[in-house]
VMD Tcl script that builds the backbone (N, CA, C; Angstrom):
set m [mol new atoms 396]
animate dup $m
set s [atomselect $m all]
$s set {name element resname resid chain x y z} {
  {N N UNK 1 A -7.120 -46.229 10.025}
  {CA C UNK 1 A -5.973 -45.381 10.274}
  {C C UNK 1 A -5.276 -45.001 8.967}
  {N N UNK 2 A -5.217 -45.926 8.247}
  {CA C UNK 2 A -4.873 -45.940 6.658}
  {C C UNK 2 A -5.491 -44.330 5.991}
  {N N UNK 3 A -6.571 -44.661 6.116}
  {CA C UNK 3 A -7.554 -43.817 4.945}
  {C C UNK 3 A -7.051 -42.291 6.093}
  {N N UNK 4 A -7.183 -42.275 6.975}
  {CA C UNK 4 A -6.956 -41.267 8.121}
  {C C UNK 4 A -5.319 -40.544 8.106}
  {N N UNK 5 A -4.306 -41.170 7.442}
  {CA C UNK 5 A -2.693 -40.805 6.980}
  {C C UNK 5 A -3.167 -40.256 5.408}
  {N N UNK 6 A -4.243 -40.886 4.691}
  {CA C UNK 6 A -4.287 -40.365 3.442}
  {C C UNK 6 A -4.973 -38.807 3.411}
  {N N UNK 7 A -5.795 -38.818 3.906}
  {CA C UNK 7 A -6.652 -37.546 3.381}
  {C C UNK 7 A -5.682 -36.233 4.299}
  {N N UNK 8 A -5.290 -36.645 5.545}
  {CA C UNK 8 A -4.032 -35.963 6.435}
  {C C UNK 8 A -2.836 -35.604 5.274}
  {N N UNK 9 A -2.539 -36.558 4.575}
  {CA C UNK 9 A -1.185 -36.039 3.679}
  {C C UNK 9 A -1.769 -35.465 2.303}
  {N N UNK 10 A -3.072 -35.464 1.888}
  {CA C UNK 10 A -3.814 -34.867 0.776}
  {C C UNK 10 A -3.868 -33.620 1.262}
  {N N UNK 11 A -4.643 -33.421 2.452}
  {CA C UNK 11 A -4.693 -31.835 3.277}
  {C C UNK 11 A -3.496 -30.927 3.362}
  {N N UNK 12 A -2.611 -31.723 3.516}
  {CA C UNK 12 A -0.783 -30.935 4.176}
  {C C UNK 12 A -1.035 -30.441 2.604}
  {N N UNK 13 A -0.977 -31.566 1.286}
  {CA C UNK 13 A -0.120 -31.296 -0.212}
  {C C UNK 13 A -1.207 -29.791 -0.555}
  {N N UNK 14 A -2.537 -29.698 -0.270}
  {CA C UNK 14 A -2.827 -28.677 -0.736}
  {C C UNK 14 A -2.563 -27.625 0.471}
  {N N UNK 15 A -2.732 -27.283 1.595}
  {CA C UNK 15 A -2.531 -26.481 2.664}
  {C C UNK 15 A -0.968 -25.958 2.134}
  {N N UNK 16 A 0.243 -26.384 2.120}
  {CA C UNK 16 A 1.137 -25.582 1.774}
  {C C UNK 16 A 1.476 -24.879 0.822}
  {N N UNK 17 A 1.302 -25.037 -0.803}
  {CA C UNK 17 A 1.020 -24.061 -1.583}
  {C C UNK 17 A 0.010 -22.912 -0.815}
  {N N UNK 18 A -1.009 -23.020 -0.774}
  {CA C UNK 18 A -1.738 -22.156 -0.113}
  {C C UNK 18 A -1.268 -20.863 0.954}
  {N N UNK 19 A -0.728 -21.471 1.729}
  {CA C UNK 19 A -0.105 -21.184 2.968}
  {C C UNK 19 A 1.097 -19.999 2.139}
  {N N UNK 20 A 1.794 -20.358 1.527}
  {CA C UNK 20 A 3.367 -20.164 0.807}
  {C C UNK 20 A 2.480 -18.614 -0.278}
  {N N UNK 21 A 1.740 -19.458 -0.639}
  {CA C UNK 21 A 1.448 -17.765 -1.893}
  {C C UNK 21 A 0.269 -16.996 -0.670}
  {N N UNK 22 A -0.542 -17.084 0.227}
  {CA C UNK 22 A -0.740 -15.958 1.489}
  {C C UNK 22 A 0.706 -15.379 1.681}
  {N N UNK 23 A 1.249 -15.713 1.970}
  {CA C UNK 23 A 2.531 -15.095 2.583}
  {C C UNK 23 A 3.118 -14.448 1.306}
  {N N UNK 24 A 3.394 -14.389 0.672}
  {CA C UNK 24 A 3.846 -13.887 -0.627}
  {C C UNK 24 A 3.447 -12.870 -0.856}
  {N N UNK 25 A 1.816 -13.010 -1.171}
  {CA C UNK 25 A 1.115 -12.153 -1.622}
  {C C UNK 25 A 0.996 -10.898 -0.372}
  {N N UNK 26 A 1.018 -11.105 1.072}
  {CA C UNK 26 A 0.866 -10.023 2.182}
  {C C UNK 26 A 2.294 -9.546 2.007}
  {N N UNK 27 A 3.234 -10.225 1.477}
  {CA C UNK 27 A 4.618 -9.077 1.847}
  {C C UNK 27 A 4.988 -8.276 0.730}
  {N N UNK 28 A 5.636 -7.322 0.987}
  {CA C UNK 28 A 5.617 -6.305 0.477}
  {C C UNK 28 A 6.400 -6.598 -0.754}
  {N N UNK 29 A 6.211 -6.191 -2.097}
  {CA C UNK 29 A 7.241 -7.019 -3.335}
  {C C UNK 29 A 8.612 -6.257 -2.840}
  {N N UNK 30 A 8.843 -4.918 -2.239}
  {CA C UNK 30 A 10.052 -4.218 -1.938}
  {C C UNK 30 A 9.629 -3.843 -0.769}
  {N N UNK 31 A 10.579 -4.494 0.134}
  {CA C UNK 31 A 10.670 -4.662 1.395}
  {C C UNK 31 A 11.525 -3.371 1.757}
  {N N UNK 32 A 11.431 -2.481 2.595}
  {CA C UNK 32 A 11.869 -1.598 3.487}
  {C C UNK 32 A 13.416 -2.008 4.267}
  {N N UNK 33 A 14.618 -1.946 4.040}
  {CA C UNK 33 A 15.545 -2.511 4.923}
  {C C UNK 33 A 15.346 -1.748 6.059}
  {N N UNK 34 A 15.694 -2.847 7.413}
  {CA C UNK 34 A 15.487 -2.078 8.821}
  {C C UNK 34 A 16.473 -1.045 8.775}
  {N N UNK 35 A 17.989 -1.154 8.291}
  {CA C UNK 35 A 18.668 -0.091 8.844}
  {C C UNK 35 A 18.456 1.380 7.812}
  {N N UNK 36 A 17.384 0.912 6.792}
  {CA C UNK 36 A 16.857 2.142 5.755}
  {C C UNK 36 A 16.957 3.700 6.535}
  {N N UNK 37 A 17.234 4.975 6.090}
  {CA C UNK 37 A 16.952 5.782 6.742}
  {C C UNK 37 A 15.500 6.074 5.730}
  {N N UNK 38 A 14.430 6.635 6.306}
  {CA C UNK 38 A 13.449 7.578 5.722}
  {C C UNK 38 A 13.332 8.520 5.195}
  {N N UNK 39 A 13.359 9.096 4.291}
  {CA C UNK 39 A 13.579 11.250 4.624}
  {C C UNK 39 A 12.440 12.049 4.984}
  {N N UNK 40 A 12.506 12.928 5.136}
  {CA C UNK 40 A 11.042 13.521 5.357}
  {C C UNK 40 A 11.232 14.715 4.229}
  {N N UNK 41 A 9.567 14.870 3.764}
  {CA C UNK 41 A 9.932 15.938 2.555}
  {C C UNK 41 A 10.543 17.565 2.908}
  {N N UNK 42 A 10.482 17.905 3.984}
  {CA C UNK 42 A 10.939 18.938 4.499}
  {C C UNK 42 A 12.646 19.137 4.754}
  {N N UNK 43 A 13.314 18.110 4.107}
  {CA C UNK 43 A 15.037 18.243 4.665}
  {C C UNK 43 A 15.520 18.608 3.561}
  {N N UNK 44 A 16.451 19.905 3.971}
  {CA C UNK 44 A 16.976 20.431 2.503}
  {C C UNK 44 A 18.026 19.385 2.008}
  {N N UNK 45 A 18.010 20.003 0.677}
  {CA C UNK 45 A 18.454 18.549 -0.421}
  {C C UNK 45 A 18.093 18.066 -0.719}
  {N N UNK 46 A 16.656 17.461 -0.267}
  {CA C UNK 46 A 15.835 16.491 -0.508}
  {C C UNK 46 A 14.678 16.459 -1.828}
  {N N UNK 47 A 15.144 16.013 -3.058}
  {CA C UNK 47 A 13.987 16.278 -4.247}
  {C C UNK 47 A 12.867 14.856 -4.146}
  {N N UNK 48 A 12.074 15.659 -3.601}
  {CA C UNK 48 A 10.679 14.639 -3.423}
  {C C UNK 48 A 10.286 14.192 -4.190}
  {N N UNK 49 A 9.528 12.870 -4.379}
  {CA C UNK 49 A 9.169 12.356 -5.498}
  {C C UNK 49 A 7.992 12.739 -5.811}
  {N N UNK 50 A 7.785 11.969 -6.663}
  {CA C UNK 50 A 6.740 12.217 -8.466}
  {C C UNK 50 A 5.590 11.299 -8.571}
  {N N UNK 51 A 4.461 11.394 -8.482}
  {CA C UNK 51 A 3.819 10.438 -8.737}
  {C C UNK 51 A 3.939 9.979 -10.264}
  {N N UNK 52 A 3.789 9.102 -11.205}
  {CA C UNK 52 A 3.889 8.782 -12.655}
  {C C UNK 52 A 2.978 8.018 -13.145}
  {N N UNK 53 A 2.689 7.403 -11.983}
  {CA C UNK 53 A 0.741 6.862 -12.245}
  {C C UNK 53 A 0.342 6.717 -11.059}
  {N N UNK 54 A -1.204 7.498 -11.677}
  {CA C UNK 54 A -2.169 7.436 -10.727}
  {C C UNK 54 A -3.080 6.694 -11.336}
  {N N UNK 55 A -3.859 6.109 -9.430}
  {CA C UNK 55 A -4.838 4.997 -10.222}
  {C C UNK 55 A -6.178 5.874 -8.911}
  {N N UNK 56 A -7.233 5.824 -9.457}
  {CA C UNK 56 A -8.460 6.535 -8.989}
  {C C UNK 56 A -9.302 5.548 -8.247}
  {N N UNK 57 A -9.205 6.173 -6.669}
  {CA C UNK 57 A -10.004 5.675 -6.414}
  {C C UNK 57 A -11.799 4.991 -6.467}
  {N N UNK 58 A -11.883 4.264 -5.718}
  {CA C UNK 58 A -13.387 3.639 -6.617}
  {C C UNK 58 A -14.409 4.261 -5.052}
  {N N UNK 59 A -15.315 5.369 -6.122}
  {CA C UNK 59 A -16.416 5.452 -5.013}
  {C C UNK 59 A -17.738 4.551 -4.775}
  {N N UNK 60 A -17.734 4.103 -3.831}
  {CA C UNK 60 A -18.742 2.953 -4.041}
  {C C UNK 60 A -20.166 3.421 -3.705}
  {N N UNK 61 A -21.190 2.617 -4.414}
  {CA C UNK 61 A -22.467 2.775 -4.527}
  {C C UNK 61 A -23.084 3.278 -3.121}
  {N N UNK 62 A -22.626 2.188 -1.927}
  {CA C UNK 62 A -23.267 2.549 -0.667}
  {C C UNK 62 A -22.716 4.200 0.175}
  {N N UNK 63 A -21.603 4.739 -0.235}
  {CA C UNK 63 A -20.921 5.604 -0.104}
  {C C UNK 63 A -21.807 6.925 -0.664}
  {N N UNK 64 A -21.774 6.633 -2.064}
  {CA C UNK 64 A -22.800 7.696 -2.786}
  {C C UNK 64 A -24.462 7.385 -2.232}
  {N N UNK 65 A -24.921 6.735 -1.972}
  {CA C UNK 65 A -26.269 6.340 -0.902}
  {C C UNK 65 A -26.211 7.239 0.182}
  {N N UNK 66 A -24.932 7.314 1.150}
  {CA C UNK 66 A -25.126 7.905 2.325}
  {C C UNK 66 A -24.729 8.778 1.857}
  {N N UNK 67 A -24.661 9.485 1.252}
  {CA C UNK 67 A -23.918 11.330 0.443}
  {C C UNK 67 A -22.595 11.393 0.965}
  {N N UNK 68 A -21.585 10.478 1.640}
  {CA C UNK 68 A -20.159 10.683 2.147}
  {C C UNK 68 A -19.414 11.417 1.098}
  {N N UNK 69 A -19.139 12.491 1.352}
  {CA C UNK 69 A -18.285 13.214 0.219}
  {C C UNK 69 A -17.114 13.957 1.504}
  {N N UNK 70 A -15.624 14.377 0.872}
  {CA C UNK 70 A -14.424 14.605 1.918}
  {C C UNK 70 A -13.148 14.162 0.749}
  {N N UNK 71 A -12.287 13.479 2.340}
  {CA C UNK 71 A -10.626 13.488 1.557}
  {C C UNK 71 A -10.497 12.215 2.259}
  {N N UNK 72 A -9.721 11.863 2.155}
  {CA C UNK 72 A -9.122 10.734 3.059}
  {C C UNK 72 A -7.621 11.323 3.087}
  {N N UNK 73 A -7.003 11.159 4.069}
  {CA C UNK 73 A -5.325 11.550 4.085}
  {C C UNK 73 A -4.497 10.483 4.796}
  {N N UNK 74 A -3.971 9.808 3.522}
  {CA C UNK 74 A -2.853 8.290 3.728}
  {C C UNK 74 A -1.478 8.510 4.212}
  {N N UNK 75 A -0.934 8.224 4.951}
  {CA C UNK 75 A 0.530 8.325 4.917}
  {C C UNK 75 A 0.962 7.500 4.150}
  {N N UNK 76 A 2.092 7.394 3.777}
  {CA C UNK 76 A 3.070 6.387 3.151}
  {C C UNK 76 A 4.528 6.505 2.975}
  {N N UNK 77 A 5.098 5.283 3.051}
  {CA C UNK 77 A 6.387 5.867 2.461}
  {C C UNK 77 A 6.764 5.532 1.096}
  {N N UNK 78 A 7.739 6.179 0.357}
  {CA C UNK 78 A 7.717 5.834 -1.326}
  {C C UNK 78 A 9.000 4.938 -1.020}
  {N N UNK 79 A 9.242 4.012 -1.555}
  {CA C UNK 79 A 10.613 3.062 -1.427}
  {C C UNK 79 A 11.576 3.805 -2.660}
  {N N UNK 80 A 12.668 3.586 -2.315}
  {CA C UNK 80 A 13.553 4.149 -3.382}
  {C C UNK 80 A 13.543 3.233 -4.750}
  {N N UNK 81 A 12.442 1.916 -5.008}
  {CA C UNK 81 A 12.064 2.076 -6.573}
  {C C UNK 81 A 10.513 2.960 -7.012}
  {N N UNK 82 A 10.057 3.815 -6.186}
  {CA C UNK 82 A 8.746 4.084 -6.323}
  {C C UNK 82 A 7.980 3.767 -6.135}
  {N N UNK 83 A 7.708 2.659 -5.284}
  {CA C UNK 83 A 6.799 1.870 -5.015}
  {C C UNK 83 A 6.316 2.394 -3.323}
  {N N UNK 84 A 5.019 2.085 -3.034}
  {CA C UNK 84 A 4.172 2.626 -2.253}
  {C C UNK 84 A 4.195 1.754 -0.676}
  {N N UNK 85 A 4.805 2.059 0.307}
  {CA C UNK 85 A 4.774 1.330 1.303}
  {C C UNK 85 A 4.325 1.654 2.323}
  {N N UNK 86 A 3.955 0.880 3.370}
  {CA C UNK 86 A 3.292 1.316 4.840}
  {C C UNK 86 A 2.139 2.266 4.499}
  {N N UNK 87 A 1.247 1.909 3.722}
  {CA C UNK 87 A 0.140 3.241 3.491}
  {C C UNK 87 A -1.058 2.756 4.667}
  {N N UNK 88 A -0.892 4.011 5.844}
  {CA C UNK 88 A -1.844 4.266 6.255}
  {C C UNK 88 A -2.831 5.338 6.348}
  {N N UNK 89 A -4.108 5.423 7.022}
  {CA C UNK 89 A -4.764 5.954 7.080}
  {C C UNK 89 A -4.474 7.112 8.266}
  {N N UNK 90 A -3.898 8.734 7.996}
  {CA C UNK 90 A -3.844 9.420 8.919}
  {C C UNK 90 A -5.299 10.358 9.150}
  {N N UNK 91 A -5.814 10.545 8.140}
  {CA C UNK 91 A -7.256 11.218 8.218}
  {C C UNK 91 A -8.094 10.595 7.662}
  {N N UNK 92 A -9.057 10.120 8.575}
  {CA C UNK 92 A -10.198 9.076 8.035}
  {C C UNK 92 A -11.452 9.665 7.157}
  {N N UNK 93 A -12.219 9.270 6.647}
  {CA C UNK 93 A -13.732 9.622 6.480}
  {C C UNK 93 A -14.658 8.303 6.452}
  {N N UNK 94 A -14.596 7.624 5.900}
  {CA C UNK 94 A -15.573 6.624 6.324}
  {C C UNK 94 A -14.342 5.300 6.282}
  {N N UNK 95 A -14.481 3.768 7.408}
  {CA C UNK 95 A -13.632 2.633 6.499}
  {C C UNK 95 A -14.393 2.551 5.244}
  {N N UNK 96 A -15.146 2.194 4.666}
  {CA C UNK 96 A -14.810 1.882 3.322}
  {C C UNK 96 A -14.234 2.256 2.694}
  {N N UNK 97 A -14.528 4.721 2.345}
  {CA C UNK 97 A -13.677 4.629 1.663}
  {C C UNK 97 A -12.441 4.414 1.795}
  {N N UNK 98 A -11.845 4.663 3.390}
  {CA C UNK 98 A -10.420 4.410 3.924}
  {C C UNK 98 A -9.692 3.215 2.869}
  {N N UNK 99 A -10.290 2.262 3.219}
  {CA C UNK 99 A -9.869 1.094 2.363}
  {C C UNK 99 A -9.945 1.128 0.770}
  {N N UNK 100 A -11.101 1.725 0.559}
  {CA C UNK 100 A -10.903 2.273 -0.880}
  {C C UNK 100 A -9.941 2.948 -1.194}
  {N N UNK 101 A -9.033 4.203 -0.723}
  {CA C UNK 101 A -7.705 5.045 -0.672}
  {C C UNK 101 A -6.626 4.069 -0.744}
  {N N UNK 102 A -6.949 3.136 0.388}
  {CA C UNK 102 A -5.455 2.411 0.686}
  {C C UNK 102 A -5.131 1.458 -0.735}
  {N N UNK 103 A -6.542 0.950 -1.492}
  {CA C UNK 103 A -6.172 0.182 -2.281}
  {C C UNK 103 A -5.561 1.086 -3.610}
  {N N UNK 104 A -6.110 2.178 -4.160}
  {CA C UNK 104 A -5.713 2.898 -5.003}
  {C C UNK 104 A -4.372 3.374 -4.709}
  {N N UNK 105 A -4.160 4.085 -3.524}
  {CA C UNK 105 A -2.804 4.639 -3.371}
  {C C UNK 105 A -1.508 3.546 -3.486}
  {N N UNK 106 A -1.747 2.071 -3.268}
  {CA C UNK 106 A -1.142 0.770 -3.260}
  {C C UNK 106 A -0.396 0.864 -5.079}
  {N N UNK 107 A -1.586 0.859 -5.614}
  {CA C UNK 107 A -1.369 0.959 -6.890}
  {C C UNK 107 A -0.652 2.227 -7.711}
  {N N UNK 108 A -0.257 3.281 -6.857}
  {CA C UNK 108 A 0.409 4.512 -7.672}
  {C C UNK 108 A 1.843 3.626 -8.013}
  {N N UNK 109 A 2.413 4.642 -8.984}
  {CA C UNK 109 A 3.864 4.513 -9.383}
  {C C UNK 109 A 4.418 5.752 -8.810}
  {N N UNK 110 A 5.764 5.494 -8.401}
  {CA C UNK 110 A 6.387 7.278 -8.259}
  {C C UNK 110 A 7.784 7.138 -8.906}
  {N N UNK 111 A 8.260 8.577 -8.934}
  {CA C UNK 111 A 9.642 8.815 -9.221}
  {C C UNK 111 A 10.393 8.689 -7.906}
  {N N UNK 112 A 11.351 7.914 -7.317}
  {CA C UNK 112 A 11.696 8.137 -6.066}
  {C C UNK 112 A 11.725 9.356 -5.863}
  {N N UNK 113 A 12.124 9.717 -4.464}
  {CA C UNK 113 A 12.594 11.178 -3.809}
  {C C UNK 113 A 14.083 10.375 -4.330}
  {N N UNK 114 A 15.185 11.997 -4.095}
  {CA C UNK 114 A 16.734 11.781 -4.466}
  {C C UNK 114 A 17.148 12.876 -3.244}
  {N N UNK 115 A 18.370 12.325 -2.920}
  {CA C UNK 115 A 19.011 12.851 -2.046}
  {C C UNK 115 A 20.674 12.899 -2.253}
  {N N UNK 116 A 20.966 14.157 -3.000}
  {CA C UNK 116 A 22.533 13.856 -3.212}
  {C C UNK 116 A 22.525 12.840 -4.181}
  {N N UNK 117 A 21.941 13.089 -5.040}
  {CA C UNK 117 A 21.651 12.160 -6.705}
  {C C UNK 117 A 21.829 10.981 -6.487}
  {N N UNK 118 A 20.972 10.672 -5.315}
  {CA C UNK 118 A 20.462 8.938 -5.452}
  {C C UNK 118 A 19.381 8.605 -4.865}
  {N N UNK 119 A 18.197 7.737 -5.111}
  {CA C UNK 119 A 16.929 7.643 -5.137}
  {C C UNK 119 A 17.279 6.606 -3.657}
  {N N UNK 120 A 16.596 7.592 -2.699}
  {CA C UNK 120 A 15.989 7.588 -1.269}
  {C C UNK 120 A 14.542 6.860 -0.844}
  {N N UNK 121 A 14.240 6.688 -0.068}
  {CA C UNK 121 A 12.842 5.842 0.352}
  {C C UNK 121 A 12.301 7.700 1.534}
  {N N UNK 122 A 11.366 8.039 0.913}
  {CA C UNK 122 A 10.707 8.989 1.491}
  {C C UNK 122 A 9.433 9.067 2.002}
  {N N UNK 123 A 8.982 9.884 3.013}
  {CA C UNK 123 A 7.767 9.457 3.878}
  {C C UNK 123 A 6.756 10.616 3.345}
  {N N UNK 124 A 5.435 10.434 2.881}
  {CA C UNK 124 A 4.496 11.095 2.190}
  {C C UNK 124 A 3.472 10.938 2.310}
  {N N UNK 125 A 2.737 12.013 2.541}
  {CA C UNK 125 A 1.013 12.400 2.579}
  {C C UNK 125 A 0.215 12.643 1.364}
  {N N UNK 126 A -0.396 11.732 1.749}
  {CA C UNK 126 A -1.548 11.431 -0.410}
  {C C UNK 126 A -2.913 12.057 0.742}
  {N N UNK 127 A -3.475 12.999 -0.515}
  {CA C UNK 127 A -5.133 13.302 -0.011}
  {C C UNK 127 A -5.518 12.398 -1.163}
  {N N UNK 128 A -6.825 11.162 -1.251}
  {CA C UNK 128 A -7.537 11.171 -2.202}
  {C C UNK 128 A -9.007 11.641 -1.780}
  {N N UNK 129 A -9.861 12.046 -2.487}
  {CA C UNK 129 A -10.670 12.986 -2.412}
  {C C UNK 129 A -11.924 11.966 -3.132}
  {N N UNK 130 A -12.833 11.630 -2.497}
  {CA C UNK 130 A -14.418 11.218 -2.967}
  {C C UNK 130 A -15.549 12.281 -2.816}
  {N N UNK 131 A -16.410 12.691 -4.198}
  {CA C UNK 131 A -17.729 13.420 -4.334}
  {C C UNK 131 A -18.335 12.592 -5.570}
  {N N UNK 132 A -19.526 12.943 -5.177}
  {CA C UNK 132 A -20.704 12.175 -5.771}
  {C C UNK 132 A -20.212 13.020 -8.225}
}
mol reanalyze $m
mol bondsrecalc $m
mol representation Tube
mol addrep $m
């Protein structure tokens, strides 16, 4: 029972670090407040944001194999530090590259959108585009 409390409290000491940086790492570094409003790029007043880095998606080998060439079209919203949130997939072409988009578009920088000269959290459509 001894040895059976030991390797049980060895398991817990590594299982919670573990546990603690999963969770970390899935949430978002800038979290969305619930009572946030959104904007949409279409509301006058509204100066949409900027991308300031782009990072390129990766076409992968099996992708260029099956000749998949197209767009993918992500939604997202930009958080009012520029940062890339809720990116989904509104127009698919294959999952891989889907997931290939989502990871690149993860990685852009933007200029917020501004609304009445202050940086807003705005909702936005990224095409990234794969050809051989």
């Amino acid at each position: 029972m001894n040895q059976f409390r030991k390797t049980k409290n060895a398991l817990i000491r590594l299982a919670v670090p573990f546990v603690f940086g999963m969770l970390l790492l899935s949430a978002p570094l800038t979290a969305l407040r619930a009572d946030e409003r959104i904007y949409k790029g279409t509301e006058e007043g509204l100066i949409p944001p900027k991308p300031v880095k782009r990072v390129r998606a990766e076409y992968d080998e099996s992708a260029k194999a099956r000749h998949i060439k197209g767009v993918v079209k992500l939604n997202m919203i930009i958080s009012r530090d520029g940062k890339p949130q809720n990116v989904t997939v509104f127009e698919s072409l294959d999952p891989e590259l889907d997931a290939k988009a989502i990871a690149a578009a993860k990685q852009w920088l933007w200029e917020p959108a501004r609304f009445e000269n202050k940086p807003v959290s705005c909702e936005v459509r990224l095409e990234i585009g794969f050809a051989p």
